[in-house]
N, C-alpha and C positions, 0 to 999 in steps of 0.2 A: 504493500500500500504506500502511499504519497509520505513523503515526511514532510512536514511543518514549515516548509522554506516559503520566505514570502523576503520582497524586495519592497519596503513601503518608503522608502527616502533615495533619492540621488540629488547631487551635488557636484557643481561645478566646481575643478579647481585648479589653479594657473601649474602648466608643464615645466618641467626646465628648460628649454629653449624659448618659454616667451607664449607658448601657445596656452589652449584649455584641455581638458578630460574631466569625462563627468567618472566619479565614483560612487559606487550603488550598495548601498548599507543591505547589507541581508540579516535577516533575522530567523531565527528556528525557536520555534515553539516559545516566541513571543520576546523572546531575546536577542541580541547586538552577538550575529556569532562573527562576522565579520564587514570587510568593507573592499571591496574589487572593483576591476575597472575591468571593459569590456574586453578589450585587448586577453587580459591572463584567462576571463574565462573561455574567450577563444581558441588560447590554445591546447589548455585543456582539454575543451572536448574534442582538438586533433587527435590529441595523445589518446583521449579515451577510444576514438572512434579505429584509431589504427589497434586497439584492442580486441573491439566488438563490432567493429563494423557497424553497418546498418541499422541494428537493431537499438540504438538509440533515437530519442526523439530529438526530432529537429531543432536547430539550434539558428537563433535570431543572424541573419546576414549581412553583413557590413555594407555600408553605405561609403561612396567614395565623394560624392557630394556633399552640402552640409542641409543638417537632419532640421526640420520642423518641430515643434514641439509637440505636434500631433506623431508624430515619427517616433521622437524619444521617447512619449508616454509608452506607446506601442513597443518599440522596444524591449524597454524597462517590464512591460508586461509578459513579452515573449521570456525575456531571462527567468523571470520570477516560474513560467510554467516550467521549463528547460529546467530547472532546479528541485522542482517538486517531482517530476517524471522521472528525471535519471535514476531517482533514488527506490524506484520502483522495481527495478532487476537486483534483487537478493546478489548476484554475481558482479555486480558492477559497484555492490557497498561493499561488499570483500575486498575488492580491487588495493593494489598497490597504488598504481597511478589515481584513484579514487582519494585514498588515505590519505596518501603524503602531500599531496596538492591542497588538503582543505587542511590539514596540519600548519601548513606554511603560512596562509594565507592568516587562519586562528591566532598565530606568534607576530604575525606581521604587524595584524591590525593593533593592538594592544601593545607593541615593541615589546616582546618578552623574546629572550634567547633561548636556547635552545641547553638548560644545563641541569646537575641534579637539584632538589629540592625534597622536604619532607611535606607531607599531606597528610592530615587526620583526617579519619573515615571514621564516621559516628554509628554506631550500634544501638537496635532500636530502644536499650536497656539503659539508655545514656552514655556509655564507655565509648572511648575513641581509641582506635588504632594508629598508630603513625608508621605511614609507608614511606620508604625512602625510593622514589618515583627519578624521571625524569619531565619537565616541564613539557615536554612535547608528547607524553606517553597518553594516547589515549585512555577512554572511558574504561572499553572493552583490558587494556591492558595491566590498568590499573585494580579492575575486579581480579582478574588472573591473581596478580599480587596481591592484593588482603585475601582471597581465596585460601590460599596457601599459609600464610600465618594464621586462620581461623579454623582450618581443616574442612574447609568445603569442596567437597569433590567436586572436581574439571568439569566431568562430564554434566553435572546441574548447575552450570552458573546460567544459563539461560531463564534458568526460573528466577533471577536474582538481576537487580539492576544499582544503578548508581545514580542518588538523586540530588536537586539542591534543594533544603529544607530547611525551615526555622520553626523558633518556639515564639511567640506570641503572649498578646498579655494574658496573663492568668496562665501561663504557660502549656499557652496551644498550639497545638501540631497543627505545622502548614506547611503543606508538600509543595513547593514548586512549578518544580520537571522534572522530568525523567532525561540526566543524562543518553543521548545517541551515541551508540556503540565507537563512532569516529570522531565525536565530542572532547577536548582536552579540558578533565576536568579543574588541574590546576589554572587554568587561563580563565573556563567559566566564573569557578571561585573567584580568583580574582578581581574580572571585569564585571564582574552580578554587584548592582548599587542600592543591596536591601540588604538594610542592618541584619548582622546577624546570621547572616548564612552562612549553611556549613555545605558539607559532602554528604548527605546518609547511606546506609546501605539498607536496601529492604528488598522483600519478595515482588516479583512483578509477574504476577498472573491473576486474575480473576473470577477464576474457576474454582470453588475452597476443593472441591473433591481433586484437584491434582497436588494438594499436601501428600497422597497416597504415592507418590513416583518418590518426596523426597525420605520417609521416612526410614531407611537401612543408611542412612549417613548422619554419623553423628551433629557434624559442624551444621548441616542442613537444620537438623529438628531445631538445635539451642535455636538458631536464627527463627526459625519459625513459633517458637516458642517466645521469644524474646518480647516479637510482634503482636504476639494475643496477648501480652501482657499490658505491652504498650495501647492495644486499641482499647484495652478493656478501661485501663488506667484514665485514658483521655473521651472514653464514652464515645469512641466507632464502633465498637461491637458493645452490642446492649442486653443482655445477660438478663433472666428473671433473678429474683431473689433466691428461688431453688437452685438455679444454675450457680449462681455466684457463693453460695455456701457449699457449695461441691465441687468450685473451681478453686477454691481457697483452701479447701481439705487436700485437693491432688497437688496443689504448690508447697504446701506442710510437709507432701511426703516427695516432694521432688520427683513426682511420676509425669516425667515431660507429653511423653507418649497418651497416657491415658487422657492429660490436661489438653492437649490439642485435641483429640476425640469430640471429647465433651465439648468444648470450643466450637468445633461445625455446627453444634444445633442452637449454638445462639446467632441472635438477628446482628445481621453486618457483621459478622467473619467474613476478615477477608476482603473486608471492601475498602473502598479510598474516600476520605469525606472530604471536600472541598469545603473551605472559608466560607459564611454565610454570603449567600448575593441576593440577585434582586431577580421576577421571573414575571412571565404576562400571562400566566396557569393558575386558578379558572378566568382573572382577571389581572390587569396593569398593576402595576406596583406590590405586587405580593412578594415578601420574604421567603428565603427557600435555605434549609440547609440539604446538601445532596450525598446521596451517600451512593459510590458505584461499583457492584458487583454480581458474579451471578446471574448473570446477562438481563439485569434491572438497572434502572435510574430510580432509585428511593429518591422521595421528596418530604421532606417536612415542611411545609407550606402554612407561612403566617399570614392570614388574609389581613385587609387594610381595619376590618374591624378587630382585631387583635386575636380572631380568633382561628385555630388550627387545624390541618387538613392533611393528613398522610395519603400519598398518591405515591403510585406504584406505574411508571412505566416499560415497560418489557422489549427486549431488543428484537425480539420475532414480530413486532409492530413498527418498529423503526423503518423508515424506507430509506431514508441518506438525512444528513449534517451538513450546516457549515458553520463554518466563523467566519465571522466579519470584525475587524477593526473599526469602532466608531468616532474613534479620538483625532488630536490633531497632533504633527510633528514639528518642533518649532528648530534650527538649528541655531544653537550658542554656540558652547565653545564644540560642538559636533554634535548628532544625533543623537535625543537619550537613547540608552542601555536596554529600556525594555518598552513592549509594546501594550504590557499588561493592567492598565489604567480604564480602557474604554475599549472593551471585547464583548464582543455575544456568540452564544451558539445557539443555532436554531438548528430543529428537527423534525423533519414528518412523520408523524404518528398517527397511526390508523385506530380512531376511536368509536366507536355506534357505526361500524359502517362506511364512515367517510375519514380522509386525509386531513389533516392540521397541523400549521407547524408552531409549535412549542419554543418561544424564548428563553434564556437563562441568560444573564447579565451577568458576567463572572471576571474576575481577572486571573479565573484558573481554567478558561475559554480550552487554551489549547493541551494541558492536562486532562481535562474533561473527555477532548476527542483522541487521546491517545487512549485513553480508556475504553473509549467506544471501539477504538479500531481491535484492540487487545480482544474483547470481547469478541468480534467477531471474527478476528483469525482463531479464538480457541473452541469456537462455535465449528469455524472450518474444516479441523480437524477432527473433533470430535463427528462430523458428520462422516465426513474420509473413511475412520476408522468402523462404522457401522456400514458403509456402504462401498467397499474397494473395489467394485468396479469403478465409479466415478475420478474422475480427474480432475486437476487443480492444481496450478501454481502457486503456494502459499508460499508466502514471506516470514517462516516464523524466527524471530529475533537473530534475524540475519544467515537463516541457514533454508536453502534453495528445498524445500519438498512438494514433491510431483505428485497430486492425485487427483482422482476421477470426480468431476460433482456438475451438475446441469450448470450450461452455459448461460443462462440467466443469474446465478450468482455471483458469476466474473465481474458485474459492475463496479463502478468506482460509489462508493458512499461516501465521500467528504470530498466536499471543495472549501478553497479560502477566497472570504473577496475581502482583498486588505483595504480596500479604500472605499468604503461605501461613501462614506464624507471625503469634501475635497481635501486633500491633506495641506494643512494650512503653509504659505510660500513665506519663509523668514531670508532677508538678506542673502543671495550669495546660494538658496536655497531651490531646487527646482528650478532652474532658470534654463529654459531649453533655447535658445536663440538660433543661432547658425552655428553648430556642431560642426565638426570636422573629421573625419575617420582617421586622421593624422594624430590627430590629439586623442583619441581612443585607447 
Protein backbone atom coordinates (compact mmCIF):
# COMPACT_ATOMS: atom_id res chain seq x y z
CA UNK A 1 0.00 0.00 0.00
CA UNK A 2 0.95 3.87 -0.51
CA UNK A 3 3.16 5.34 2.37
CA UNK A 4 2.21 8.66 3.65
CA UNK A 5 4.42 10.90 1.35
CA UNK A 6 2.86 14.09 0.56
CA UNK A 7 4.93 17.28 -0.97
CA UNK A 8 2.68 20.32 0.70
CA UNK A 9 5.47 23.31 0.49
CA UNK A 10 8.02 24.31 -2.40
CA UNK A 11 10.21 27.05 -2.35
CA UNK A 12 12.27 29.04 -4.38
CA UNK A 13 15.88 29.43 -3.80
CA UNK A 14 18.88 31.49 -5.28
CA UNK A 15 21.79 28.71 -7.08
CA UNK A 16 25.28 29.23 -6.85
CA UNK A 17 25.90 30.71 -10.10
CA UNK A 18 23.33 33.47 -9.64
CA UNK A 19 20.33 31.46 -10.81
CA UNK A 20 16.97 29.81 -9.00
CA UNK A 21 15.62 26.03 -7.83
CA UNK A 22 12.66 25.41 -6.37
CA UNK A 23 13.16 22.94 -3.36
CA UNK A 24 10.13 20.68 -2.32
CA UNK A 25 9.70 19.94 1.42
CA UNK A 26 8.30 16.37 1.72
CA UNK A 27 6.73 15.09 4.58
CA UNK A 28 5.65 11.35 5.63
CA UNK A 29 3.16 10.64 7.99
CA UNK A 30 2.74 14.37 8.72
CA UNK A 31 6.39 15.02 9.32
CA UNK A 32 9.42 17.28 7.80
CA UNK A 33 11.27 13.82 6.55
CA UNK A 34 13.15 15.93 4.04
CA UNK A 35 13.78 18.66 1.40
CA UNK A 36 14.81 17.86 -2.54
CA UNK A 37 15.10 19.56 -5.54
CA UNK A 38 13.92 18.01 -8.68
CA UNK A 39 17.18 17.48 -10.33
CA UNK A 40 18.21 14.56 -7.31
CA UNK A 41 14.83 13.14 -7.57
CA UNK A 42 15.41 12.62 -11.15
CA UNK A 43 18.09 10.91 -10.85
CA UNK A 44 17.09 8.77 -8.60
CA UNK A 45 14.51 7.33 -10.36
CA UNK A 46 17.32 6.73 -13.39
CA UNK A 47 19.12 4.67 -10.81
CA UNK A 48 15.90 3.06 -9.77
CA UNK A 49 14.60 2.55 -13.06
CA UNK A 50 17.87 0.98 -14.54
CA UNK A 51 16.91 -1.57 -11.57
CA UNK A 52 13.39 -2.25 -12.27
CA UNK A 53 12.68 -1.10 -15.29
CA UNK A 54 9.25 -0.33 -16.25
CA UNK A 55 7.47 -1.40 -13.62
CA UNK A 56 7.80 1.93 -11.88
CA UNK A 57 5.30 4.65 -12.18
CA UNK A 58 5.98 7.55 -14.18
CA UNK A 59 7.95 10.19 -13.15
CA UNK A 60 7.02 14.13 -13.77
CA UNK A 61 9.24 15.21 -17.11
CA UNK A 62 11.59 18.01 -17.24
CA UNK A 63 10.78 21.01 -18.91
CA UNK A 64 13.60 22.90 -20.82
CA UNK A 65 11.43 26.19 -21.13
CA UNK A 66 10.48 28.13 -18.12
CA UNK A 67 7.46 26.45 -16.02
CA UNK A 68 4.17 28.60 -15.31
CA UNK A 69 2.97 28.27 -12.18
CA UNK A 70 0.04 26.25 -13.31
CA UNK A 71 3.03 23.98 -14.59
CA UNK A 72 4.98 23.88 -11.04
CA UNK A 73 1.77 23.20 -9.18
CA UNK A 74 1.34 20.39 -11.52
CA UNK A 75 4.56 19.30 -11.10
CA UNK A 76 4.82 19.47 -7.59
CA UNK A 77 1.61 17.29 -7.72
CA UNK A 78 3.14 14.74 -10.12
CA UNK A 79 6.25 14.23 -7.43
CA UNK A 80 4.10 14.08 -4.50
CA UNK A 81 2.02 10.99 -6.52
CA UNK A 82 5.64 9.52 -7.86
CA UNK A 83 6.49 9.33 -4.00
CA UNK A 84 3.50 7.74 -2.61
CA UNK A 85 3.49 4.92 -5.79
CA UNK A 86 7.15 3.84 -5.77
CA UNK A 87 6.80 2.96 -2.32
CA UNK A 88 4.09 0.51 -3.36
CA UNK A 89 6.42 -2.54 -4.66
CA UNK A 90 7.59 -4.24 -1.28
CA UNK A 91 10.95 -4.97 -3.79
CA UNK A 92 11.61 -1.52 -4.49
CA UNK A 93 11.46 -0.54 -0.35
CA UNK A 94 14.00 -3.26 0.12
CA UNK A 95 16.14 -1.80 -2.60
CA UNK A 96 19.69 -0.55 -1.81
CA UNK A 97 19.58 2.37 -4.37
CA UNK A 98 15.88 2.84 -2.59
CA UNK A 99 17.69 3.08 1.12
CA UNK A 100 20.60 4.85 0.69
CA UNK A 101 19.23 7.67 -1.55
CA UNK A 102 16.54 8.71 1.11
CA UNK A 103 19.22 8.15 3.99
CA UNK A 104 21.21 10.94 2.37
CA UNK A 105 18.89 13.09 1.59
CA UNK A 106 17.37 12.60 5.72
CA UNK A 107 21.25 13.62 6.93
CA UNK A 108 21.22 16.34 4.37
CA UNK A 109 18.39 18.17 5.05
CA UNK A 110 18.84 18.52 8.88
CA UNK A 111 23.03 18.79 8.23
CA UNK A 112 23.72 15.74 10.60
CA UNK A 113 26.88 13.52 9.54
CA UNK A 114 27.08 10.46 9.08
CA UNK A 115 28.84 9.12 12.76
CA UNK A 116 28.34 6.93 15.89
CA UNK A 117 25.83 8.02 18.41
CA UNK A 118 23.87 6.60 21.45
CA UNK A 119 19.86 6.37 21.26
CA UNK A 120 17.59 5.34 24.08
CA UNK A 121 14.72 3.15 23.08
CA UNK A 122 11.84 3.35 25.78
CA UNK A 123 10.15 0.09 26.92
CA UNK A 124 6.59 0.08 27.27
CA UNK A 125 7.32 -0.52 31.24
CA UNK A 126 9.11 2.81 31.23
CA UNK A 127 12.88 1.53 31.15
CA UNK A 128 15.18 2.63 28.31
CA UNK A 129 17.71 0.83 26.60
CA UNK A 130 20.79 2.71 25.11
CA UNK A 131 21.84 1.52 21.76
CA UNK A 132 25.19 2.48 20.46
CA UNK A 133 23.73 3.18 16.69
CA UNK A 134 25.10 4.86 13.85
CA UNK A 135 23.39 8.28 12.93
CA UNK A 136 22.51 7.14 9.51
CA UNK A 137 21.31 3.42 10.79
CA UNK A 138 17.84 3.17 9.85
CA UNK A 139 14.50 2.24 11.74
CA UNK A 140 14.48 -1.26 10.46
CA UNK A 141 18.39 -1.48 11.62
CA UNK A 142 18.12 -0.11 14.77
CA UNK A 143 15.16 -2.65 15.97
CA UNK A 144 17.61 -5.53 14.78
CA UNK A 145 19.84 -3.95 17.60
CA UNK A 146 17.73 -3.44 20.68
CA UNK A 147 16.39 -6.98 19.25
CA UNK A 148 19.35 -8.60 20.22
CA UNK A 149 20.10 -6.91 23.72
CA UNK A 150 16.39 -7.69 24.79
CA UNK A 151 16.29 -11.33 23.36
CA UNK A 152 13.70 -10.83 20.68
CA UNK A 153 13.95 -13.30 18.02
CA UNK A 154 14.86 -12.09 14.38
CA UNK A 155 12.41 -13.89 12.88
CA UNK A 156 9.30 -11.79 14.86
CA UNK A 157 10.59 -8.33 14.61
CA UNK A 158 7.95 -7.66 12.03
CA UNK A 159 5.27 -7.99 14.62
CA UNK A 160 7.21 -5.08 16.44
CA UNK A 161 7.95 -1.56 15.38
CA UNK A 162 9.63 1.79 16.27
CA UNK A 163 7.69 4.74 17.21
CA UNK A 164 7.93 8.60 18.22
CA UNK A 165 5.95 8.94 21.44
CA UNK A 166 5.30 11.19 24.50
CA UNK A 167 3.71 11.36 27.89
CA UNK A 168 1.39 14.10 28.29
CA UNK A 169 -0.33 15.96 31.02
CA UNK A 170 -1.40 13.75 33.62
CA UNK A 171 0.99 11.59 32.17
CA UNK A 172 -0.75 10.34 28.98
CA UNK A 173 0.26 8.15 26.38
CA UNK A 174 0.56 9.73 22.92
CA UNK A 175 1.77 7.78 20.14
CA UNK A 176 2.91 9.77 17.24
CA UNK A 177 4.02 7.48 14.26
CA UNK A 178 5.07 4.68 13.52
CA UNK A 179 8.64 4.83 12.49
CA UNK A 180 9.14 3.53 8.35
CA UNK A 181 11.39 0.72 8.16
CA UNK A 182 13.82 3.26 6.00
CA UNK A 183 13.13 6.16 8.46
CA UNK A 184 16.48 7.32 10.47
CA UNK A 185 15.26 7.31 13.69
CA UNK A 186 18.04 9.31 15.39
CA UNK A 187 17.46 12.36 12.74
CA UNK A 188 13.44 11.95 13.28
CA UNK A 189 14.21 12.24 17.11
CA UNK A 190 16.17 14.96 16.43
CA UNK A 191 14.29 17.02 13.84
CA UNK A 192 10.58 16.17 15.68
CA UNK A 193 9.63 19.95 17.52
CA UNK A 194 7.25 18.30 20.34
CA UNK A 195 8.52 18.47 23.68
CA UNK A 196 9.37 15.50 24.91
CA UNK A 197 9.68 13.00 22.40
CA UNK A 198 11.20 9.84 22.66
CA UNK A 199 11.89 6.49 20.41
CA UNK A 200 9.24 3.72 21.85
CA UNK A 201 9.26 0.35 21.20
CA UNK A 202 5.86 -1.58 20.81
CA UNK A 203 3.92 -4.35 19.08
CA UNK A 204 2.60 -3.37 15.61
CA UNK A 205 -0.37 -5.51 14.70
CA UNK A 206 -3.96 -5.23 15.27
CA UNK A 207 -5.16 -8.45 15.26
CA UNK A 208 -4.86 -9.45 19.58
CA UNK A 209 -5.21 -13.34 18.33
CA UNK A 210 -1.75 -13.19 16.48
CA UNK A 211 -0.13 -12.78 20.25
CA UNK A 212 -0.48 -16.72 19.47
CA UNK A 213 2.60 -16.72 16.71
CA UNK A 214 4.62 -14.68 19.43
CA UNK A 215 4.25 -16.77 22.59
CA UNK A 216 7.46 -19.68 22.54
CA UNK A 217 9.85 -16.42 22.74
CA UNK A 218 10.74 -15.39 25.72
CA UNK A 219 11.84 -11.54 24.97
CA UNK A 220 8.42 -11.53 22.75
CA UNK A 221 5.98 -12.28 25.65
CA UNK A 222 7.94 -9.62 28.41
CA UNK A 223 7.22 -7.04 25.49
CA UNK A 224 3.82 -8.04 25.17
CA UNK A 225 3.29 -8.26 28.60
CA UNK A 226 4.86 -5.03 29.35
CA UNK A 227 2.09 -3.52 26.87
CA UNK A 228 -1.18 -4.89 28.62
CA UNK A 229 0.39 -3.54 31.58
CA UNK A 230 0.82 -0.22 30.04
CA UNK A 231 -2.61 -0.19 28.34
CA UNK A 232 -4.37 -1.29 31.30
CA UNK A 233 -2.36 1.34 33.44
CA UNK A 234 -3.34 4.21 31.01
CA UNK A 235 -7.05 2.96 30.41
CA UNK A 236 -6.79 1.59 26.58
CA UNK A 237 -7.64 -1.64 27.57
CA UNK A 238 -10.68 -1.57 29.96
CA UNK A 239 -10.97 -4.53 32.14
CA UNK A 240 -14.34 -5.25 34.21
CA UNK A 241 -13.76 -5.25 37.95
CA UNK A 242 -13.68 -9.35 37.78
CA UNK A 243 -11.11 -9.17 35.10
CA UNK A 244 -8.92 -6.70 36.80
CA UNK A 245 -8.91 -8.67 40.39
CA UNK A 246 -7.71 -11.68 38.21
CA UNK A 247 -5.23 -9.76 36.27
CA UNK A 248 -3.69 -8.50 39.54
CA UNK A 249 -3.67 -12.03 41.13
CA UNK A 250 -1.72 -13.42 37.60
CA UNK A 251 0.85 -10.22 38.02
CA UNK A 252 1.29 -11.46 42.07
CA UNK A 253 2.38 -14.66 40.75
CA UNK A 254 4.23 -13.54 37.77
CA UNK A 255 2.38 -15.92 35.23
CA UNK A 256 3.14 -13.68 32.19
CA UNK A 257 1.44 -16.28 29.87
CA UNK A 258 -1.67 -16.83 31.78
CA UNK A 259 -1.98 -12.65 32.21
CA UNK A 260 -1.85 -12.14 28.53
CA UNK A 261 -4.62 -14.87 28.15
CA UNK A 262 -6.82 -13.27 30.34
CA UNK A 263 -5.84 -9.86 28.74
CA UNK A 264 -7.68 -10.99 25.08
CA UNK A 265 -11.07 -10.82 26.68
CA UNK A 266 -10.81 -7.59 27.99
CA UNK A 267 -12.32 -4.58 25.78
CA UNK A 268 -9.40 -2.62 23.74
CA UNK A 269 -6.48 -5.20 23.86
CA UNK A 270 -4.51 -4.40 21.69
CA UNK A 271 -5.73 -1.60 20.37
CA UNK A 272 -4.12 2.06 19.68
CA UNK A 273 -6.04 5.05 21.37
CA UNK A 274 -5.59 8.26 19.64
CA UNK A 275 -5.49 11.84 21.71
CA UNK A 276 -9.02 13.17 22.13
CA UNK A 277 -10.28 15.17 18.69
CA UNK A 278 -13.06 16.41 17.37
CA UNK A 279 -15.72 14.29 14.74
CA UNK A 280 -19.13 15.34 12.47
CA UNK A 281 -20.78 11.53 13.92
CA UNK A 282 -24.03 11.72 14.45
CA UNK A 283 -23.43 15.55 14.21
CA UNK A 284 -20.78 18.79 13.83
CA UNK A 285 -18.78 19.33 16.78
CA UNK A 286 -18.92 16.19 18.66
CA UNK A 287 -15.84 14.88 20.94
CA UNK A 288 -14.49 11.57 20.10
CA UNK A 289 -11.92 9.58 21.99
CA UNK A 290 -10.96 6.53 19.21
CA UNK A 291 -9.67 3.49 20.08
CA UNK A 292 -8.28 1.06 16.90
CA UNK A 293 -8.33 -2.50 16.62
CA UNK A 294 -9.64 -5.64 15.77
CA UNK A 295 -10.66 -4.59 12.52
CA UNK A 296 -13.02 -1.72 14.40
CA UNK A 297 -12.82 2.07 14.95
CA UNK A 298 -14.32 2.36 18.76
CA UNK A 299 -15.75 5.68 19.24
CA UNK A 300 -16.48 7.36 22.54
CA UNK A 301 -18.53 10.19 21.23
CA UNK A 302 -19.31 13.29 23.54
CA UNK A 303 -22.38 14.93 21.99
CA UNK A 304 -22.51 18.83 22.11
CA UNK A 305 -25.02 18.32 24.82
CA UNK A 306 -22.42 16.68 27.14
CA UNK A 307 -23.99 13.75 26.60
CA UNK A 308 -22.25 10.18 25.47
CA UNK A 309 -22.49 7.74 22.72
CA UNK A 310 -20.28 4.40 22.03
CA UNK A 311 -20.26 3.64 18.30
CA UNK A 312 -18.70 0.86 16.83
CA UNK A 313 -17.58 1.01 13.22
CA UNK A 314 -16.31 -2.13 11.55
CA UNK A 315 -13.66 -2.39 8.76
CA UNK A 316 -15.96 -4.98 6.46
CA UNK A 317 -18.05 -1.56 6.10
CA UNK A 318 -15.27 0.67 5.29
CA UNK A 319 -15.10 1.37 1.50
CA UNK A 320 -11.75 3.76 1.37
CA UNK A 321 -10.15 6.82 3.59
CA UNK A 322 -8.47 9.98 3.13
CA UNK A 323 -6.76 12.65 4.66
CA UNK A 324 -6.77 15.89 3.99
CA UNK A 325 -4.42 18.74 5.35
CA UNK A 326 -6.62 21.73 6.36
CA UNK A 327 -4.00 24.19 7.63
CA UNK A 328 -1.91 26.62 6.29
CA UNK A 329 2.05 26.77 5.68
CA UNK A 330 3.72 29.84 6.46
CA UNK A 331 7.75 29.89 5.62
CA UNK A 332 10.19 31.71 8.44
CA UNK A 333 13.14 30.61 9.02
CA UNK A 334 11.99 27.25 6.68
CA UNK A 335 8.80 25.03 6.76
CA UNK A 336 7.49 23.96 10.12
CA UNK A 337 8.40 20.39 11.09
CA UNK A 338 5.11 18.81 11.17
CA UNK A 339 1.81 18.82 9.38
CA UNK A 340 -0.12 17.72 12.33
CA UNK A 341 -2.18 20.86 13.52
CA UNK A 342 -5.18 20.98 10.95
CA UNK A 343 -5.66 17.02 9.49
CA UNK A 344 -8.88 15.20 8.81
CA UNK A 345 -9.80 11.66 7.95
CA UNK A 346 -12.78 10.91 6.35
CA UNK A 347 -14.23 7.41 5.60
CA UNK A 348 -17.10 5.61 3.66
CA UNK A 349 -19.16 3.78 5.79
CA UNK A 350 -21.92 1.69 4.68
CA UNK A 351 -24.67 2.21 7.38
CA UNK A 352 -28.87 1.38 6.92
CA UNK A 353 -28.17 0.49 3.54
CA UNK A 354 -26.43 3.50 2.19
CA UNK A 355 -22.72 5.05 1.96
CA UNK A 356 -21.49 8.16 4.22
CA UNK A 357 -18.49 9.55 4.86
CA UNK A 358 -17.54 9.94 8.58
CA UNK A 359 -15.07 12.91 9.65
CA UNK A 360 -12.57 12.71 12.44
CA UNK A 361 -10.56 15.86 13.06
CA UNK A 362 -7.21 14.59 14.47
CA UNK A 363 -3.64 15.42 14.58
CA UNK A 364 -3.15 11.70 14.63
CA UNK A 365 -4.81 11.85 10.98
CA UNK A 366 -2.08 9.84 9.49
CA UNK A 367 -1.43 7.36 12.49
CA UNK A 368 -5.15 6.68 12.36
CA UNK A 369 -4.66 5.58 8.43
CA UNK A 370 -1.68 3.55 9.02
CA UNK A 371 -3.80 1.61 11.29
CA UNK A 372 -6.47 1.22 8.86
CA UNK A 373 -4.07 0.10 6.38
CA UNK A 374 -2.58 -2.46 9.12
CA UNK A 375 -5.99 -3.72 9.53
CA UNK A 376 -6.53 -4.43 6.23
CA UNK A 377 -3.26 -6.04 5.02
CA UNK A 378 -3.80 -8.42 8.24
CA UNK A 379 -7.47 -8.83 7.06
CA UNK A 380 -5.51 -9.99 3.63
CA UNK A 381 -3.81 -12.53 4.94
CA UNK A 382 -5.88 -13.81 7.12
CA UNK A 383 -8.33 -14.33 4.01
CA UNK A 384 -5.08 -15.89 1.98
CA UNK A 385 -4.74 -18.26 4.60
CA UNK A 386 -8.48 -19.60 4.53
CA UNK A 387 -8.73 -19.58 0.87
CA UNK A 388 -5.09 -20.47 -1.18
CA UNK A 389 -6.30 -20.69 -4.05
CA UNK A 390 -6.67 -16.92 -4.21
CA UNK A 391 -3.83 -14.53 -5.04
CA UNK A 392 -2.47 -11.28 -3.98
CA UNK A 393 0.36 -9.18 -3.80
CA UNK A 394 0.42 -8.04 -0.15
CA UNK A 395 2.83 -5.76 1.22
CA UNK A 396 3.39 -7.03 4.78
CA UNK A 397 5.88 -4.96 6.73
CA UNK A 398 8.16 -4.92 3.93
CA UNK A 399 8.22 -8.52 2.84
CA UNK A 400 6.94 -9.40 -0.92
CA UNK A 401 3.98 -12.35 -0.36
CA UNK A 402 2.07 -13.65 -3.23
CA UNK A 403 -1.55 -14.86 -2.82
CA UNK A 404 -4.73 -15.71 -4.52
CA UNK A 405 -7.84 -13.25 -3.57
CA UNK A 406 -10.66 -11.78 -6.00
CA UNK A 407 -9.43 -8.91 -8.10
CA UNK A 408 -11.93 -6.49 -6.77
CA UNK A 409 -9.82 -6.38 -3.53
CA UNK A 410 -6.71 -5.17 -5.28
CA UNK A 411 -8.15 -1.54 -4.88
CA UNK A 412 -6.27 1.37 -3.54
CA UNK A 413 -8.25 2.45 -0.16
CA UNK A 414 -6.45 5.69 0.81
CA UNK A 415 -5.76 8.74 -0.81
CA UNK A 416 -4.02 12.16 0.59
CA UNK A 417 -5.26 15.42 -0.74
CA UNK A 418 -2.70 17.61 1.18
CA UNK A 419 -4.17 20.84 0.01
CA UNK A 420 -7.74 21.07 0.25
CA UNK A 421 -7.12 24.95 1.45
CA UNK A 422 -4.84 27.17 -0.48
CA UNK A 423 -1.63 26.77 1.27
CA UNK A 424 -1.18 30.13 2.45
CA UNK A 425 2.16 32.14 0.10
CA UNK A 426 4.80 33.71 2.96
CA UNK A 427 7.74 35.78 1.38
CA UNK A 428 10.04 33.84 -0.91
CA UNK A 429 7.33 31.19 -0.60
CA UNK A 430 5.57 29.21 -3.47
CA UNK A 431 6.47 31.67 -5.87
CA UNK A 432 6.39 29.89 -9.30
CA UNK A 433 7.34 32.62 -11.94
CA UNK A 434 9.51 31.73 -14.92
CA UNK A 435 11.26 28.59 -13.68
CA UNK A 436 14.03 27.29 -15.60
CA UNK A 437 15.13 23.57 -15.83
CA UNK A 438 18.62 24.83 -15.52
CA UNK A 439 18.09 25.95 -12.17
CA UNK A 440 16.32 22.52 -11.21
Amino acid sequence: MKTHFCIALSQQRPGALGGRHVLYSVYLDGFLFCRVRYSQLHRWNERLRRVFGNCLPPFPPKYYLAMTASMADERRDQLEQYLQNVTVDPNVLRSDVFIEFLKLVQLNTFNISTEKASLNIFLPDGRSIKVEILTSDTAERVLEVVSHKIGLCRELLSYFGLFLIRFCKEDKLSVMKKLADFELPYVSLWSSEVEGCKVGLRKWYMDPSLDSMLMDCGGAVDLLYMQAMQDIEKEWARPTQEQRQKLEALQKEDNQTKFLELSREVQHYGYMQLDPCTCDYPEPGCGAILSVGNDEISCCITLPDNQTLDVVFHMSRVKCWQVTFLGTLLDMDGPQQTLNQNLELRFQYSEDSHWQWIVIYTKQAFLLSSCLKKMLSEKMVKLAAENPEMQIEVPEEGKSKKYHIRQSQQKDYFSFLPRKSKVKKAEGDCVFRTIKEEGL
